[in-house]
CHARMM internal coordinates of N, CA and C (Angstrom, degrees):
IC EDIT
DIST 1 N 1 CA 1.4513
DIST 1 CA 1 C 1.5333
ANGL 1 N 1 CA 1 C 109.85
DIST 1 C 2 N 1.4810
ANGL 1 CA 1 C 2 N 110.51
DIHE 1 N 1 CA 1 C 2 N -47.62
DIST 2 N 2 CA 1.6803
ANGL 1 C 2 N 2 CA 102.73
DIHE 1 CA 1 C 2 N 2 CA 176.21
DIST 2 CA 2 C 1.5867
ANGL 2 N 2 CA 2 C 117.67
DIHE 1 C 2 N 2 CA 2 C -59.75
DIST 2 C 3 N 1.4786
ANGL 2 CA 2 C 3 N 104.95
DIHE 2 N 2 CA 2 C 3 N -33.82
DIST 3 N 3 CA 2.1456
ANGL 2 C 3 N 3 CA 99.04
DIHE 2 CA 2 C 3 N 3 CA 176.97
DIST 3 CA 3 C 1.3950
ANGL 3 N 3 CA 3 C 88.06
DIHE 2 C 3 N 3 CA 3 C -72.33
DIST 3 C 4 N 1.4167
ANGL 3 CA 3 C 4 N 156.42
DIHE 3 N 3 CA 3 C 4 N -35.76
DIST 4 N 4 CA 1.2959
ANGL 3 C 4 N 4 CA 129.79
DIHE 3 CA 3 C 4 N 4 CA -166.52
DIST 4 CA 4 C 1.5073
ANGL 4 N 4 CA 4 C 101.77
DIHE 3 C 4 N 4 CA 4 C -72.43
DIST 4 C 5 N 1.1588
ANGL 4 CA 4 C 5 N 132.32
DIHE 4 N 4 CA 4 C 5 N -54.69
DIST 5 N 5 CA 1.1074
ANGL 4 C 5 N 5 CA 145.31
DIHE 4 CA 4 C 5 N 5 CA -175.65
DIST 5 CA 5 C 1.8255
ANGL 5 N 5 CA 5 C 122.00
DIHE 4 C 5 N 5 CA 5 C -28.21
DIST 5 C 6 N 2.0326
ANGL 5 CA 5 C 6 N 86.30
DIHE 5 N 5 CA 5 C 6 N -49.38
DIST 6 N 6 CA 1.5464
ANGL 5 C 6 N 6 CA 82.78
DIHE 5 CA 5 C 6 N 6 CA -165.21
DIST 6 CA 6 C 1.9268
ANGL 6 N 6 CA 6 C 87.00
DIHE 5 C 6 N 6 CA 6 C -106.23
DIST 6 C 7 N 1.2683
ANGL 6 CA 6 C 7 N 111.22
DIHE 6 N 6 CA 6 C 7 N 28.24
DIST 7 N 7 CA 1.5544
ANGL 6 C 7 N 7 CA 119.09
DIHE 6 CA 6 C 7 N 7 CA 173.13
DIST 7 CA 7 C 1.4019
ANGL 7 N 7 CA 7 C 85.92
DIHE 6 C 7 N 7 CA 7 C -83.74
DIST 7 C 8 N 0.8295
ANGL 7 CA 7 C 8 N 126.90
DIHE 7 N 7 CA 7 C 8 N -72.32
DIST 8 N 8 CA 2.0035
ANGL 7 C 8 N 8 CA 149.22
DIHE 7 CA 7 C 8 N 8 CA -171.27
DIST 8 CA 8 C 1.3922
ANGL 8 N 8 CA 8 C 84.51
DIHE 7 C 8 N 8 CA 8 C -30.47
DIST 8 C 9 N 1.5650
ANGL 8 CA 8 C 9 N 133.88
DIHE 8 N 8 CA 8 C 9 N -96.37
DIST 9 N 9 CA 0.9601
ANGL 8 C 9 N 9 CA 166.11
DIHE 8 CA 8 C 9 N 9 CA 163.69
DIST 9 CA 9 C 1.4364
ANGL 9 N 9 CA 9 C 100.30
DIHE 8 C 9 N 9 CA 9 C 16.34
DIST 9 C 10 N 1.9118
ANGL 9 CA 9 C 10 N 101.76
DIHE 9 N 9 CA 9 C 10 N -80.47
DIST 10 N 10 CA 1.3710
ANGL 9 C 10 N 10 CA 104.76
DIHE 9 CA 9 C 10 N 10 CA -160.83
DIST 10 CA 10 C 2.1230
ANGL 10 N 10 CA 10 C 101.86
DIHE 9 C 10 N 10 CA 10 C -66.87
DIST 10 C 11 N 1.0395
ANGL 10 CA 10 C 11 N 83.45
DIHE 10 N 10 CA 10 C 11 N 4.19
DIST 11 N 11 CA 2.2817
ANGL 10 C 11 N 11 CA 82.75
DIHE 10 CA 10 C 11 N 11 CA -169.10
DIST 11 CA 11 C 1.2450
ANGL 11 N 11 CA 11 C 105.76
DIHE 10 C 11 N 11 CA 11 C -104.11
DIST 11 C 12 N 1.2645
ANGL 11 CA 11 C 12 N 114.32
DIHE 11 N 11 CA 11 C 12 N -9.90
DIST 12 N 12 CA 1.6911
ANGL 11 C 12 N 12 CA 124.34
DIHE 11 CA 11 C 12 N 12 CA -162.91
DIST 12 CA 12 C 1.6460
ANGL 12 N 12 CA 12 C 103.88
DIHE 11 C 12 N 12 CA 12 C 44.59
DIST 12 C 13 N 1.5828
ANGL 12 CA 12 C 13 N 110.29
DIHE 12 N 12 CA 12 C 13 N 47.49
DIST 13 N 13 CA 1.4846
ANGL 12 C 13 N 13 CA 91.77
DIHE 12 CA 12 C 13 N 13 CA 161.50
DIST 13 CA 13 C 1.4262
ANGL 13 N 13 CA 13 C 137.27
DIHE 12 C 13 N 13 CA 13 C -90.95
DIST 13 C 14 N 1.0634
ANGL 13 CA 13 C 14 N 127.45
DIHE 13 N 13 CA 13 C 14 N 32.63
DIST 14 N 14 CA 1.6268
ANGL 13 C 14 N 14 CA 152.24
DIHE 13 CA 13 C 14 N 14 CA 124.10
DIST 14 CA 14 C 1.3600
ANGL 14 N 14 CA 14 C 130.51
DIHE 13 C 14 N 14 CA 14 C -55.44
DIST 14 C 15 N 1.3440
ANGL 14 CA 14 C 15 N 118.08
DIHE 14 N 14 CA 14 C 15 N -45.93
DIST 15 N 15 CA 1.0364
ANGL 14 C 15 N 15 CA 141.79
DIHE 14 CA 14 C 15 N 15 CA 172.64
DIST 15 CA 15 C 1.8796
ANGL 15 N 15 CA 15 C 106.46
DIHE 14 C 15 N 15 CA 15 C 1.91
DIST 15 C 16 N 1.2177
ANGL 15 CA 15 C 16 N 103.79
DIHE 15 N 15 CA 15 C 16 N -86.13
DIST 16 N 16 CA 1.3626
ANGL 15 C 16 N 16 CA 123.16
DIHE 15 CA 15 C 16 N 16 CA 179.11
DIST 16 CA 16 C 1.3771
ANGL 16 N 16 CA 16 C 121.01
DIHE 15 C 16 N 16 CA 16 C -87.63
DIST 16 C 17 N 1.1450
ANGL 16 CA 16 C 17 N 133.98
DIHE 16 N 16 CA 16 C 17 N 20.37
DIST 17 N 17 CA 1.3933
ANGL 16 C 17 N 17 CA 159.44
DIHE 16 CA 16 C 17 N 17 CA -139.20
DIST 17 CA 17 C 1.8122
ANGL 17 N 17 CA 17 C 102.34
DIHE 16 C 17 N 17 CA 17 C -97.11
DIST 17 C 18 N 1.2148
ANGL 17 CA 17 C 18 N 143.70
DIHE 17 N 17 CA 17 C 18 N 117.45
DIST 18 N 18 CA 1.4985
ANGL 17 C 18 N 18 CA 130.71
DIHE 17 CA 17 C 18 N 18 CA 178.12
DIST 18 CA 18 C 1.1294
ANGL 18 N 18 CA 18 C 105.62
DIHE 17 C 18 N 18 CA 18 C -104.78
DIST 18 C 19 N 1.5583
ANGL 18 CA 18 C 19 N 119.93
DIHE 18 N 18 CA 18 C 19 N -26.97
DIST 19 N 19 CA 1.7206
ANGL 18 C 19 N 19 CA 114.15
DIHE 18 CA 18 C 19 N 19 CA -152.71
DIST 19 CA 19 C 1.1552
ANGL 19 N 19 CA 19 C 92.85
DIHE 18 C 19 N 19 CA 19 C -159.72
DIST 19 C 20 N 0.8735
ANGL 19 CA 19 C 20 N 125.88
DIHE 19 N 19 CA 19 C 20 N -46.70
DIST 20 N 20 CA 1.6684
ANGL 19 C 20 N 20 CA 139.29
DIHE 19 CA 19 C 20 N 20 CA -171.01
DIST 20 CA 20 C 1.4502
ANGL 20 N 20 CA 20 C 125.18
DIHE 19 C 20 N 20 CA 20 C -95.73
DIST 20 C 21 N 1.2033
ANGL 20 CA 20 C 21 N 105.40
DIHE 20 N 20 CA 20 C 21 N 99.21
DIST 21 N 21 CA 1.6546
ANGL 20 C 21 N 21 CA 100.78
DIHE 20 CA 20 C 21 N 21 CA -167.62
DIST 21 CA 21 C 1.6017
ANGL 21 N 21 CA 21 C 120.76
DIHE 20 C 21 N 21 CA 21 C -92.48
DIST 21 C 22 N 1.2261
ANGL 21 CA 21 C 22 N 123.81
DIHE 21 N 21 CA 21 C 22 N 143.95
DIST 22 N 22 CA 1.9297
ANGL 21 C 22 N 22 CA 103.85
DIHE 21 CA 21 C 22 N 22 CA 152.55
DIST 22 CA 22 C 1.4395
ANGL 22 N 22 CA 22 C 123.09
DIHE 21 C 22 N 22 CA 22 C 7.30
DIST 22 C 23 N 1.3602
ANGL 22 CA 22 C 23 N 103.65
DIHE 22 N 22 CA 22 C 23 N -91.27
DIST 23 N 23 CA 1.5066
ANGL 22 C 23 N 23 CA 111.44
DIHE 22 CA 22 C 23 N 23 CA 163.52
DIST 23 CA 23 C 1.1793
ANGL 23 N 23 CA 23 C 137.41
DIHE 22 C 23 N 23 CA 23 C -48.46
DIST 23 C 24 N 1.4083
ANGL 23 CA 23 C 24 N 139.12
DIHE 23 N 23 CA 23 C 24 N -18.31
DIST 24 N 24 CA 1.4760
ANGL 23 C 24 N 24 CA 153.94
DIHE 23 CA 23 C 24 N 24 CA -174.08
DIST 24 CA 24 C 1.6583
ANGL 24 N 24 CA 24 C 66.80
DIHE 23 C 24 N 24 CA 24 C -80.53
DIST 24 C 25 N 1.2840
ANGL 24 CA 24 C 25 N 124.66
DIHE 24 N 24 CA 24 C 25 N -85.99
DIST 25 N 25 CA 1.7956
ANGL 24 C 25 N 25 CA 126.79
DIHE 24 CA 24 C 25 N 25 CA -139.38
DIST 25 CA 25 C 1.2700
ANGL 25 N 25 CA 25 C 104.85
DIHE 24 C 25 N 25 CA 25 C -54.74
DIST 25 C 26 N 1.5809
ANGL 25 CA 25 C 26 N 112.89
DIHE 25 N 25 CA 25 C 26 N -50.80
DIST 26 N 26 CA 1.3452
ANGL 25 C 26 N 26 CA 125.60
DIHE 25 CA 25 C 26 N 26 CA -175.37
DIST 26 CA 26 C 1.7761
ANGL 26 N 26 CA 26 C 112.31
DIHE 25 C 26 N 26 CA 26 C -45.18
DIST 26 C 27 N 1.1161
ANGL 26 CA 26 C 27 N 108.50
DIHE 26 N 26 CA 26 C 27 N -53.62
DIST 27 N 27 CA 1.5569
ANGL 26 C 27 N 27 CA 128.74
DIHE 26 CA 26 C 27 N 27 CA 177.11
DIST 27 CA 27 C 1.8947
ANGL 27 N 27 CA 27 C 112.89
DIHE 26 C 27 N 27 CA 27 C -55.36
DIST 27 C 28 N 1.8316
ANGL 27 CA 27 C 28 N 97.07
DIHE 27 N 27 CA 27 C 28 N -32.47
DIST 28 N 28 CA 1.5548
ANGL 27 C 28 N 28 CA 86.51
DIHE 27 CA 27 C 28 N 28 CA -172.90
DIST 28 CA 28 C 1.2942
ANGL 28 N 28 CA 28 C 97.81
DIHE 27 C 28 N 28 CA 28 C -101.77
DIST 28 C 29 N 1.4273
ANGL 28 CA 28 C 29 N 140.46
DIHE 28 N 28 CA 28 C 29 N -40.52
DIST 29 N 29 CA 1.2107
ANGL 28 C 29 N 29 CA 113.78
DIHE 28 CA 28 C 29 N 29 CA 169.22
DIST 29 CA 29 C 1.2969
ANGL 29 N 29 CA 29 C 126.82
DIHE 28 C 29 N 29 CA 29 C -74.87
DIST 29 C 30 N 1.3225
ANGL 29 CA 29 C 30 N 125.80
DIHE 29 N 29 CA 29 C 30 N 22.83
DIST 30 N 30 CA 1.4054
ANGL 29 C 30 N 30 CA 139.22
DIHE 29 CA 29 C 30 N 30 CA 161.02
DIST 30 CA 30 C 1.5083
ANGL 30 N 30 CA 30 C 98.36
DIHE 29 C 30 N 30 CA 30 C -59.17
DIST 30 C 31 N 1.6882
ANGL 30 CA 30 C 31 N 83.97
DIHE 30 N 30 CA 30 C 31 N -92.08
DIST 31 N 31 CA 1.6971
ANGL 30 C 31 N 31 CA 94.16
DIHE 30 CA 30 C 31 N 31 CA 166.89
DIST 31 CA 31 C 1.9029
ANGL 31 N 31 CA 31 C 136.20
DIHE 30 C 31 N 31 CA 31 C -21.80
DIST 31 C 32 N 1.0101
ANGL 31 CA 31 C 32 N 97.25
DIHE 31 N 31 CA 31 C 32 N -53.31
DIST 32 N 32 CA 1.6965
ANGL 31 C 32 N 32 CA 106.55
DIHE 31 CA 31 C 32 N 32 CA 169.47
DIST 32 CA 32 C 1.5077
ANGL 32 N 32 CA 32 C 106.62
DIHE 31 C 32 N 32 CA 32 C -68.23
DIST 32 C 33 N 1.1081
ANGL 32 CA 32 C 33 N 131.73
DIHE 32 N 32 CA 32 C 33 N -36.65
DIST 33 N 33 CA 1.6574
ANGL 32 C 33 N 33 CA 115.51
DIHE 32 CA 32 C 33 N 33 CA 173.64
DIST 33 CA 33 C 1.5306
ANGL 33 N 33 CA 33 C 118.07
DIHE 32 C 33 N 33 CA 33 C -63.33
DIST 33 C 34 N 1.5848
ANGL 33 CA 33 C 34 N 105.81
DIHE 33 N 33 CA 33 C 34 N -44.89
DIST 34 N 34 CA 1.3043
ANGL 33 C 34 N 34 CA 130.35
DIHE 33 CA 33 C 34 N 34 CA 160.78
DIST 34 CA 34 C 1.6519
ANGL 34 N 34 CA 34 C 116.07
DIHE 33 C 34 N 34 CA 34 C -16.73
DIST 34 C 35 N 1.5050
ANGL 34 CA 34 C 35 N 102.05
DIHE 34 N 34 CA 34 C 35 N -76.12
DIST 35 N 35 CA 1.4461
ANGL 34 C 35 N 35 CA 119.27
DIHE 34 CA 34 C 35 N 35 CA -173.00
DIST 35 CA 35 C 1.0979
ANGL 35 N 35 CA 35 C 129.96
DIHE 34 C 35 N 35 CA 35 C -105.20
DIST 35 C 36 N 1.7186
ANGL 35 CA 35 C 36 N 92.68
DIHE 35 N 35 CA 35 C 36 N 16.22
DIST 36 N 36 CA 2.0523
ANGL 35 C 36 N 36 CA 103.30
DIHE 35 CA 35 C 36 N 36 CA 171.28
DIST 36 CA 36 C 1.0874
ANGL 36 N 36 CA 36 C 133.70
DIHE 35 C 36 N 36 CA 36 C 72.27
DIST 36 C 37 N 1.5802
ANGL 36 CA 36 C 37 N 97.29
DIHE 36 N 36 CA 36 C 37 N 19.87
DIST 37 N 37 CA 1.6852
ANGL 36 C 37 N 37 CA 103.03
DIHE 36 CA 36 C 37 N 37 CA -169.56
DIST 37 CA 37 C 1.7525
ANGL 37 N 37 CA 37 C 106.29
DIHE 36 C 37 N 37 CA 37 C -80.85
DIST 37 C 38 N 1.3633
ANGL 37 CA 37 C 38 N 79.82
DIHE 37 N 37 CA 37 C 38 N 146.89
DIST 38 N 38 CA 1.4833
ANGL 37 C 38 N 38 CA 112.59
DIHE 37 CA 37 C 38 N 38 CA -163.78
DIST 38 CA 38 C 2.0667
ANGL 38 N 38 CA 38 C 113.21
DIHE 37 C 38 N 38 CA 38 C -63.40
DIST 38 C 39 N 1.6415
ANGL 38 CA 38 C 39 N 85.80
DIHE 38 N 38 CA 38 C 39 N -70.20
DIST 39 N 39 CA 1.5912
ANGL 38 C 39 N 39 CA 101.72
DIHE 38 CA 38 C 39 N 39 CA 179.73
DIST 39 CA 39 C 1.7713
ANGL 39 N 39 CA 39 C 113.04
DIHE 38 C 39 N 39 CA 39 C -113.29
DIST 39 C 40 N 1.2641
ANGL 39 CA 39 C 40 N 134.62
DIHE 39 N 39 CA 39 C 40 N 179.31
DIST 40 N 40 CA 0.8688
ANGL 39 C 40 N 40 CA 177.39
DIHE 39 CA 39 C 40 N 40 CA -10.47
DIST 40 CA 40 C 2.3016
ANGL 40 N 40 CA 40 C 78.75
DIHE 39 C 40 N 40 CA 40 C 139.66
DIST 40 C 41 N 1.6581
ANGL 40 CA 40 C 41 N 86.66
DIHE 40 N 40 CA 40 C 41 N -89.70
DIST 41 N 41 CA 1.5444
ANGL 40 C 41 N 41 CA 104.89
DIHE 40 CA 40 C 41 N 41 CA -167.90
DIST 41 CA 41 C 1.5467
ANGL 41 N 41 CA 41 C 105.44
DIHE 40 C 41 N 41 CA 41 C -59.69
DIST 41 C 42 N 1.2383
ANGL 41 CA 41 C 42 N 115.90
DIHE 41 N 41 CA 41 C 42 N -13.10
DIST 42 N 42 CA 1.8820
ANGL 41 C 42 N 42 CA 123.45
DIHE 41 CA 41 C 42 N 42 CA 170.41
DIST 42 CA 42 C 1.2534
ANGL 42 N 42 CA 42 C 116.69
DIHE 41 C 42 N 42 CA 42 C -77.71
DIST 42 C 43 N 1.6686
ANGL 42 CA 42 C 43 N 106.69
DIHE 42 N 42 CA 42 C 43 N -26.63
DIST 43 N 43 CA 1.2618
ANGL 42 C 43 N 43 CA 99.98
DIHE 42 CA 42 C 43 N 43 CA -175.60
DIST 43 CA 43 C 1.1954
ANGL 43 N 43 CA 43 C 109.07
DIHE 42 C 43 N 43 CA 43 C -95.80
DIST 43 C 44 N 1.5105
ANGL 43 CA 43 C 44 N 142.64
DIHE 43 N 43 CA 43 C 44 N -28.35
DIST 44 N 44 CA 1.5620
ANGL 43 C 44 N 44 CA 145.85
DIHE 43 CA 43 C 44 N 44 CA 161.05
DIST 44 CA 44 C 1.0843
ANGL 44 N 44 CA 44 C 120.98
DIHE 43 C 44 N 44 CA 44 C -72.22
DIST 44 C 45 N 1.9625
ANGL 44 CA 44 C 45 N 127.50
DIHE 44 N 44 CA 44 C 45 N 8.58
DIST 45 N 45 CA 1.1805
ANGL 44 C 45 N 45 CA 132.74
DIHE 44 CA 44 C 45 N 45 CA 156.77
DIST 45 CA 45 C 0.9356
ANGL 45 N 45 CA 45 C 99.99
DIHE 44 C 45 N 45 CA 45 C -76.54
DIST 45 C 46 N 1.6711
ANGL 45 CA 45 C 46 N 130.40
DIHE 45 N 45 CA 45 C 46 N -63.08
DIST 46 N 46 CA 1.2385
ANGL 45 C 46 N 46 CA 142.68
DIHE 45 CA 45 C 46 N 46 CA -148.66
DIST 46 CA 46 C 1.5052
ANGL 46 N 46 CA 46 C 101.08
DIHE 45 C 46 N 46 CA 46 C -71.35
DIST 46 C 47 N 1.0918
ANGL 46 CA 46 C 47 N 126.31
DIHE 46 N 46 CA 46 C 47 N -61.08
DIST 47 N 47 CA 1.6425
ANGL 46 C 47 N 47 CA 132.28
DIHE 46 CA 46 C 47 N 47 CA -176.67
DIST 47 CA 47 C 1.7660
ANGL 47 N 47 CA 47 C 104.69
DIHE 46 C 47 N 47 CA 47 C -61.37
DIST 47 C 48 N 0.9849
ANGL 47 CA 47 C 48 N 113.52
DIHE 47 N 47 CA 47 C 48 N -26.75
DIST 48 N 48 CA 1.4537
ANGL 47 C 48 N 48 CA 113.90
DIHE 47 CA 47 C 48 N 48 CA 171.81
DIST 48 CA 48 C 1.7045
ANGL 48 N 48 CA 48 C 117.37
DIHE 47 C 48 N 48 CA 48 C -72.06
DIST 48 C 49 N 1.4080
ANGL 48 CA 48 C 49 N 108.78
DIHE 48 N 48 CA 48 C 49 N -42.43
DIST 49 N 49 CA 1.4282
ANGL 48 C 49 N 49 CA 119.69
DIHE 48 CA 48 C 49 N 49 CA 144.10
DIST 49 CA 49 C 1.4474
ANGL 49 N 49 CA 49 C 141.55
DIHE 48 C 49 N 49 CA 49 C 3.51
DIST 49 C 50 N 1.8313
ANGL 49 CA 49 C 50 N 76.75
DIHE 49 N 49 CA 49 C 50 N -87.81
DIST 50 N 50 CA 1.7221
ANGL 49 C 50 N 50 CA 100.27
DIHE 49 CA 49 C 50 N 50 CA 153.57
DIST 50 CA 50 C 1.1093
ANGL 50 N 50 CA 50 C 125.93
DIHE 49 C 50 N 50 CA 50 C -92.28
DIST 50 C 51 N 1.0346
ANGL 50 CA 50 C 51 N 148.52
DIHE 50 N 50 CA 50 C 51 N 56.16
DIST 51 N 51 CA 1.5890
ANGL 50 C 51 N 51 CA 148.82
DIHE 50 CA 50 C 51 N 51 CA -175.61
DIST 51 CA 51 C 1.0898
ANGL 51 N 51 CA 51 C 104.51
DIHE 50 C 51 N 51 CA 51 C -66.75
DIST 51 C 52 N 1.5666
ANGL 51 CA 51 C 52 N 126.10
DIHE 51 N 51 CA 51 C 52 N -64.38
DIST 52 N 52 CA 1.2617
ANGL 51 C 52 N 52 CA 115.24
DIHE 51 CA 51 C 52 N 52 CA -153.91
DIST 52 CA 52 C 2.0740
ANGL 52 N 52 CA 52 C 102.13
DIHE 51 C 52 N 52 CA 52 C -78.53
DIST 52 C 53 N 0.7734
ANGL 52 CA 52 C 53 N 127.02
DIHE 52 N 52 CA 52 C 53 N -28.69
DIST 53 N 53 CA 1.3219
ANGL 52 C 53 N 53 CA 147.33
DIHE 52 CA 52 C 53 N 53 CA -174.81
DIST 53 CA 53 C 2.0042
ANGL 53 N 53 CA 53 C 105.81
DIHE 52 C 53 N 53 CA 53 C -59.00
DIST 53 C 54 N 2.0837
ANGL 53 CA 53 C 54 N 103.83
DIHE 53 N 53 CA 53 C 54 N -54.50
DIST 54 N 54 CA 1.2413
ANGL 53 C 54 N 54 CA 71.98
DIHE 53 CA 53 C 54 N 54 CA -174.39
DIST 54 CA 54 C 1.8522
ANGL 54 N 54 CA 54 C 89.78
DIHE 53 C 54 N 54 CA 54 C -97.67
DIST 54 C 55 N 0.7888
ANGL 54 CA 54 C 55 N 116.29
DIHE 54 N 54 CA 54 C 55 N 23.03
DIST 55 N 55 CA 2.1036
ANGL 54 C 55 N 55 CA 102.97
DIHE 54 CA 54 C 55 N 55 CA 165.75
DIST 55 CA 55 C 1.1840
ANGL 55 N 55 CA 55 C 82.45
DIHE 54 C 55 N 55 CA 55 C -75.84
DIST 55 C 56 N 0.8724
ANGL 55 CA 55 C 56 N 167.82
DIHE 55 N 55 CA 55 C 56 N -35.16
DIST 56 N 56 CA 1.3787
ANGL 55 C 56 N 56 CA 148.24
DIHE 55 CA 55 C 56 N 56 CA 162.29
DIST 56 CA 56 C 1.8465
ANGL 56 N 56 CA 56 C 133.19
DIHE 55 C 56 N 56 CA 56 C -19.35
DIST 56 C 57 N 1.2048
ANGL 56 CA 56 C 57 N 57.43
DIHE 56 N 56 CA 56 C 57 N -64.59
DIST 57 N 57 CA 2.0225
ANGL 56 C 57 N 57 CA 96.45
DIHE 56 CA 56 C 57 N 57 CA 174.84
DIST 57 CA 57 C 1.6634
ANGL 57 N 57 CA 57 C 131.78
DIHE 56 C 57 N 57 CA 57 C -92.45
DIST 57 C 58 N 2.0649
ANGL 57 CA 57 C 58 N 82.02
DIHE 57 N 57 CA 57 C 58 N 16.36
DIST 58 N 58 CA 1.5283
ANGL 57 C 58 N 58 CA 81.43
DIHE 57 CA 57 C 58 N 58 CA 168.93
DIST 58 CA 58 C 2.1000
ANGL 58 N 58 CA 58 C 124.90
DIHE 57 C 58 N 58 CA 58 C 79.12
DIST 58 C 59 N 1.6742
ANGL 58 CA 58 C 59 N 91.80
DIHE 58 N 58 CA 58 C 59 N -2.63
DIST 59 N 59 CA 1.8139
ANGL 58 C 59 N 59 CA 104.83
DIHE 58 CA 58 C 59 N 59 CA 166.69
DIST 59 CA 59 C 1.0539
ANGL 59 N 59 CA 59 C 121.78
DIHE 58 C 59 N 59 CA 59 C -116.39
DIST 59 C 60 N 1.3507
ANGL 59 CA 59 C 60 N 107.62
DIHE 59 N 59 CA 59 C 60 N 119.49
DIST 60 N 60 CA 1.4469
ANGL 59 C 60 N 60 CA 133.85
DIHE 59 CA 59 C 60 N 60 CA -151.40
DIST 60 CA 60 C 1.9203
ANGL 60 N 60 CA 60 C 98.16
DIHE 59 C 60 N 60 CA 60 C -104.70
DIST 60 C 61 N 1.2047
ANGL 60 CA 60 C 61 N 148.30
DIHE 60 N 60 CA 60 C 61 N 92.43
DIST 61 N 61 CA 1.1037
ANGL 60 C 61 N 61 CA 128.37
DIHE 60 CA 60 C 61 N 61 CA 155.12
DIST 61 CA 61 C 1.7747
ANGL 61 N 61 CA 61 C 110.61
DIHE 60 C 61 N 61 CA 61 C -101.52
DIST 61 C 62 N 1.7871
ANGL 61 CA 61 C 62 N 79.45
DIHE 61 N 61 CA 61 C 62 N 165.25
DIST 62 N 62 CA 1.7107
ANGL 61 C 62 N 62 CA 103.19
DIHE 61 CA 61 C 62 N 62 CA 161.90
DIST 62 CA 62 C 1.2146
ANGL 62 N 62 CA 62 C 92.04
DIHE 61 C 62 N 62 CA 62 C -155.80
DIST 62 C 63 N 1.5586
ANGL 62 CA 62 C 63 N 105.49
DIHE 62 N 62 CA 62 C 63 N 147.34
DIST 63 N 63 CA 1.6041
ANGL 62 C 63 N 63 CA 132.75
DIHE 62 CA 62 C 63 N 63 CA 143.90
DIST 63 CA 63 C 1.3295
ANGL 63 N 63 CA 63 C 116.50
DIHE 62 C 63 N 63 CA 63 C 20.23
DIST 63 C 64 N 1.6437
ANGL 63 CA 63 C 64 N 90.35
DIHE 63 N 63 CA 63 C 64 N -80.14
DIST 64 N 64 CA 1.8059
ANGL 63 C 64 N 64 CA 112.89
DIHE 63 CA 63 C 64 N 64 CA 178.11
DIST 64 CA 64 C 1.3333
ANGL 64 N 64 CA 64 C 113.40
DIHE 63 C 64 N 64 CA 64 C -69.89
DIST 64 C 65 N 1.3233
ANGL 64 CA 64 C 65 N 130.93
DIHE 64 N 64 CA 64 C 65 N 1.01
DIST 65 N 65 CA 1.4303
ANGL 64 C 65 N 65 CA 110.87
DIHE 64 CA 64 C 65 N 65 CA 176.10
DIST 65 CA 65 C 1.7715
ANGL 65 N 65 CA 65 C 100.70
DIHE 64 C 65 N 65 CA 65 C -122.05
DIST 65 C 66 N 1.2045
ANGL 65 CA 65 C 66 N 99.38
DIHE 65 N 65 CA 65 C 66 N 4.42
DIST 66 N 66 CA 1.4877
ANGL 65 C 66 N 66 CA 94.91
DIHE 65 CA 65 C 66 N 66 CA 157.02
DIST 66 CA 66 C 1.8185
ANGL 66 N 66 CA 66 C 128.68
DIHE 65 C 66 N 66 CA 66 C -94.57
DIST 66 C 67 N 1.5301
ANGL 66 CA 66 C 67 N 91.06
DIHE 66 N 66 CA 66 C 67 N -21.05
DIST 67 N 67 CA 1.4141
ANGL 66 C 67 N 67 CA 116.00
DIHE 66 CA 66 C 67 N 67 CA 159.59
DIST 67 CA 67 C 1.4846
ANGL 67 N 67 CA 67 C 110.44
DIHE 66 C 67 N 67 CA 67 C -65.08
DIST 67 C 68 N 1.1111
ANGL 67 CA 67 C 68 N 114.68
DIHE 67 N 67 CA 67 C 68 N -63.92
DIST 68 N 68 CA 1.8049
ANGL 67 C 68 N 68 CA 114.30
DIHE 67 CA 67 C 68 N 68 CA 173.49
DIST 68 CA 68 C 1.2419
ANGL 68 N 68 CA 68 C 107.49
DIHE 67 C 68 N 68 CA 68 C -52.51
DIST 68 C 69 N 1.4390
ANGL 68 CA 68 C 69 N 145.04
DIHE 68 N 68 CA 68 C 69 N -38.94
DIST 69 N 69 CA 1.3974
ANGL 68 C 69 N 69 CA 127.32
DIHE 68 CA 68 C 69 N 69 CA 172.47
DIST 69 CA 69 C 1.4952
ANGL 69 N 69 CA 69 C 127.55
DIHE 68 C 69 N 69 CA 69 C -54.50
DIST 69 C 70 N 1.3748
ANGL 69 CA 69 C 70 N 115.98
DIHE 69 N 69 CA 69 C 70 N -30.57
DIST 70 N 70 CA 1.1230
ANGL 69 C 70 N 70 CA 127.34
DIHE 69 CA 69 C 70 N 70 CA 170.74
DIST 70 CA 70 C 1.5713
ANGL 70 N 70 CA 70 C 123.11
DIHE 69 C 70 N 70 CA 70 C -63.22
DIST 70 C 71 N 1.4386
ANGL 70 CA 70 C 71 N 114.68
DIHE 70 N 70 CA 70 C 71 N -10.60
DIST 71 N 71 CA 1.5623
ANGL 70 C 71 N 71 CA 122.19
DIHE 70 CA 70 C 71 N 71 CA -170.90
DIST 71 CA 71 C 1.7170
ANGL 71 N 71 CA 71 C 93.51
DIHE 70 C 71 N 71 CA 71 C -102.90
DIST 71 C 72 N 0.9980
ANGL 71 CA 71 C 72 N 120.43
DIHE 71 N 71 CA 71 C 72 N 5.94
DIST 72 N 72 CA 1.8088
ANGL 71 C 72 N 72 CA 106.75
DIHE 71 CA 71 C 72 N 72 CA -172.10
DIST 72 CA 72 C 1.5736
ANGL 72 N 72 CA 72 C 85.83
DIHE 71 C 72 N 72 CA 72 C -107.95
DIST 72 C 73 N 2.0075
ANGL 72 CA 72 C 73 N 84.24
DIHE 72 N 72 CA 72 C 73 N 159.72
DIST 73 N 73 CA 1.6234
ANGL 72 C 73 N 73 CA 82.75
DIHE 72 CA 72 C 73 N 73 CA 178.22
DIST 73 CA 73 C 1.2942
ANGL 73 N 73 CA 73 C 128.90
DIHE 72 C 73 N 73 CA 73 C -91.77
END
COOR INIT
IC SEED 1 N 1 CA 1 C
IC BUILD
């Protein structure tokens, strides 16, 4: 977590960040490699799923930031 941390850091990938951080993305497509999800809408079923489980753990989704994952390359 600290080399991701000061990875972020030295790239300013926060920088422009509103809601959605490094870590928010990092954490959900963690998860989606994890459990083989297929699409986009597989992976905000599934994480929607668990909601209360990963707020736990610090993963925060919405809708729109599963939509924004889909626009990076």
């Amino acid at each position: 977590m600290r080399a991701f941390r000061r990875g972020v850091a030295r790239y300013e990938g926060n920088r422009y960040k509103k809601t959605f951080s490094c870590l928010d993305q990092y954490l959900c497509m963690t998860f989606a490699q994890l459990t083989h999800r297929e699409s986009l809408r597989d992976i905000e079923v599934c994480l929607r799923a668990q909601k209360d489980k990963l707020y736990h753990r610090g993963i925060r989704i919405q809708r729109s930031n599963v939509f924004w994952l889909s626009t990076l390359p």
